[in-house]
C-alpha positions in Angstrom: 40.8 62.2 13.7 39.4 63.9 16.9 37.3 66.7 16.1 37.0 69.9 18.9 33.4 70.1 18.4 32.3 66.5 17.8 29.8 65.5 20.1 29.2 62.1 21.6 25.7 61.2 20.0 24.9 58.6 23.5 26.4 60.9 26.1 23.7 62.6 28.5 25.4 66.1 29.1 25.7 67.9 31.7 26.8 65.4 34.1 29.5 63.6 37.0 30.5 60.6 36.7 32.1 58.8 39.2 34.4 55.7 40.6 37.2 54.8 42.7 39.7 53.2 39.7 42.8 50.8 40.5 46.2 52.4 41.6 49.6 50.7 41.9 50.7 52.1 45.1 48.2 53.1 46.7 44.3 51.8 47.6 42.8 53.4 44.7 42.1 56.9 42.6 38.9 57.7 43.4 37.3 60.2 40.4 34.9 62.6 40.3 34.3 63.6 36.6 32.4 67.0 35.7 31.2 67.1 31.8 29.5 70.1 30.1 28.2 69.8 26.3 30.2 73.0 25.8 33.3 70.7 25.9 34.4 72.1 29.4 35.4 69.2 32.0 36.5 69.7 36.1 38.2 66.8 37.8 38.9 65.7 41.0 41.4 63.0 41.6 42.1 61.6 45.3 44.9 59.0 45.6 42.8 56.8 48.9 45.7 56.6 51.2 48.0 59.1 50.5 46.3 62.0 51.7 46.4 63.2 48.0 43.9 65.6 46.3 44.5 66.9 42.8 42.1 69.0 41.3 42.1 70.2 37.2 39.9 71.8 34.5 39.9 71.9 30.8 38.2 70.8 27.5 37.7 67.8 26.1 37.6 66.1 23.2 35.6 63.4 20.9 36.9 60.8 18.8 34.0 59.3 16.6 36.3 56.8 15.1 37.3 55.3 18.8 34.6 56.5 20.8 37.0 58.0 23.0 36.8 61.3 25.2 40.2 62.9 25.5 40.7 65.4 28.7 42.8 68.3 28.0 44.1 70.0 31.1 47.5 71.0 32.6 48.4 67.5 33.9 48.3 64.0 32.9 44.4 63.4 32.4 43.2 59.6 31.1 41.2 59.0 28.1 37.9 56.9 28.1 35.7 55.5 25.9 32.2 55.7 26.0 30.3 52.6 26.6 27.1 54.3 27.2 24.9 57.2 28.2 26.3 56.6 31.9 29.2 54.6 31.3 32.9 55.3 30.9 36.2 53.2 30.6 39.1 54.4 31.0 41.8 53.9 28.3 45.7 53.5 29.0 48.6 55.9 28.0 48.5 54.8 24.3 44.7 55.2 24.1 44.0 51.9 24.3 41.6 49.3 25.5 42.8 48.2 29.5 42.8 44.7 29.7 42.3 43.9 33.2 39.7 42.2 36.0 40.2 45.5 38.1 37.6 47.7 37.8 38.0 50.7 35.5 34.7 52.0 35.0 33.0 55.7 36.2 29.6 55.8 36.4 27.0 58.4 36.3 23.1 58.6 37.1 22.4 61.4 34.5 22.7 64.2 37.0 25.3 66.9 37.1 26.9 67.4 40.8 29.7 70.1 40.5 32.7 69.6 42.8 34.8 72.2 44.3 38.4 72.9 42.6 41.1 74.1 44.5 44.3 74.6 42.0 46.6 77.2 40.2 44.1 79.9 37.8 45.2 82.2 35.4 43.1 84.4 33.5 41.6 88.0 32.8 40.6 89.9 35.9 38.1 92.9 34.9 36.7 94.9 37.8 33.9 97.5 37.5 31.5 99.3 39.3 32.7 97.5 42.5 32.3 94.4 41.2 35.4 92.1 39.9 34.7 89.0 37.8 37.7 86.6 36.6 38.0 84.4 32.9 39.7 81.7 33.2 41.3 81.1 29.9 41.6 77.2 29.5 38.1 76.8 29.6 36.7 80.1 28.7 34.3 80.2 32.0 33.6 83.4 33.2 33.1 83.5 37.4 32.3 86.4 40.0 35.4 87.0 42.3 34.4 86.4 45.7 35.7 89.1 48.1 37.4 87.5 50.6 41.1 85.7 50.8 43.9 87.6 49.4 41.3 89.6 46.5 42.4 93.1 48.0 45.7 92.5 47.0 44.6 91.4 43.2 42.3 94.6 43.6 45.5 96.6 44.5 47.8 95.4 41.4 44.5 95.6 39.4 44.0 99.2 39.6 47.9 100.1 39.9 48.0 98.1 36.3 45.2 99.3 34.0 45.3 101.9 31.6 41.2 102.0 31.4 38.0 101.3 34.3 37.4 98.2 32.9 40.2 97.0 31.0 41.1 93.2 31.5 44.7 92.2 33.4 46.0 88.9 32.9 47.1 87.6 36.5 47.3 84.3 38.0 46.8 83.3 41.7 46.1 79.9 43.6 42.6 79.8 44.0 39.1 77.9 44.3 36.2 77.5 42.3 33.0 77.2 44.7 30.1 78.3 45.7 29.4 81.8 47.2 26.9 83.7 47.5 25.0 85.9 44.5 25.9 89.3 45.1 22.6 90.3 44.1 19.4 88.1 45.1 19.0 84.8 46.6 21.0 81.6 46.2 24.8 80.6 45.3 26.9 80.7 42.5 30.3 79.4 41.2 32.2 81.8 42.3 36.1 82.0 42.3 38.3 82.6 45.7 41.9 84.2 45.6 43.5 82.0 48.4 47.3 83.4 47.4 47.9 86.1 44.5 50.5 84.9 42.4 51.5 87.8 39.6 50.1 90.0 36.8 50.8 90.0 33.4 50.0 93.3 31.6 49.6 92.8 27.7 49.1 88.7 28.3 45.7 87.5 26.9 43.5 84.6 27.0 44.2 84.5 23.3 47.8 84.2 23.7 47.4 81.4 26.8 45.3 79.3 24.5 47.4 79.7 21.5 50.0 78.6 23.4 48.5 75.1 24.9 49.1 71.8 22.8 
């Protein structure tokens, strides 16, 4: 039985792992695989090619019995088994073992090398004090909201919406998640970018969404 909070006892976490894996129509899927210990995983999938990016985020899961890590996201994500601290093989559809000459390993050196994201986010938007931050409810991650792209408009319906200063609005948008810089000292940060403003949902919750995923 997979178990949410099962952790892989070999697994050195937080890290990328990374590998260009065979593809039938095309010259291969090359991955780039973010892990966190807190379960959270960001993948990047480009089909070599095609001229095919496809980003996604979500949790994942452990099964002790198999060895397997199970990614959780909107779209259809492989399994893998672990075969060591930096080693993982991906599984078929069934969750099986891939029989094959073809390469189907990602690799990792132990190091954690974030990559940008660029898909569809829903989540709470609260803004305060001049300053707007964004949940994203699959994974839980809470991100500043960079002030550029289409954010006035979110600001707009954010403050026609609430009831409170402060209140969370449920809104979805197509968007980034990147590196800006801090709004207060030195350096970067993951920040989130509204590239198109989608909708609001007043009374939604990250709750709810969550409740709601199988």
């Amino acid at each position: 039985m997979t178990d949410a909070g099962a952790q892989p006892p070999d697994l050195r976490l937080p890290a990328t792992f990374r590998g260009d894996l065979p593809c039938a129509d095309c010259q291969g899927i090359r991955y780039h695989l973010d892990l966190w210990p807190d379960h959270v995983f960001h993948l990047r999938r480009e089909w070599l090619g095609r001229n095919l990016i496809q980003d996604e985020l979500g949790r994942w899961r452990f099964d002790p019995a198999r060895r397997a890590l199970t990614l959780q996201g909107e779209d259809d994500v492989p399994q893998f088994e672990i075969k060591g601290p930096g080693t993982l093989m991906q599984l078929d559809t069934k969750g099986a073992p891939i029989e094959s000459a073809l390469p189907y390993e990602l690799i990792s050196d132990g190091r954690l090398d974030p990559t940008d994201l660029s898909l569809p986010l829903g989540g709470e938007m609260v803004y305060m004090a001049d300053a707007a931050r964004f949940t994203e409810c699959r994974t839980g991650r809470s991100y500043p909201i960079a002030m550029e792209g289409e954010f006035v408009k979110m600001q707009r319906t954010y403050l026609e919406k609430i009831k409170e200063p402060g209140a969370p609005l449920y809104v979805t948008f197509e968007g980034e998640i990147t590196d800006r810089p801090r709004m207060e000292g030195t350096g970067v940060e993951r920040s989130v970018v509204v590239k198109r403003f989608v909708h609001s949902w007043p009374g939604q919750r990250c709750e709810q969404t969550r409740e709601e995923t199988p």
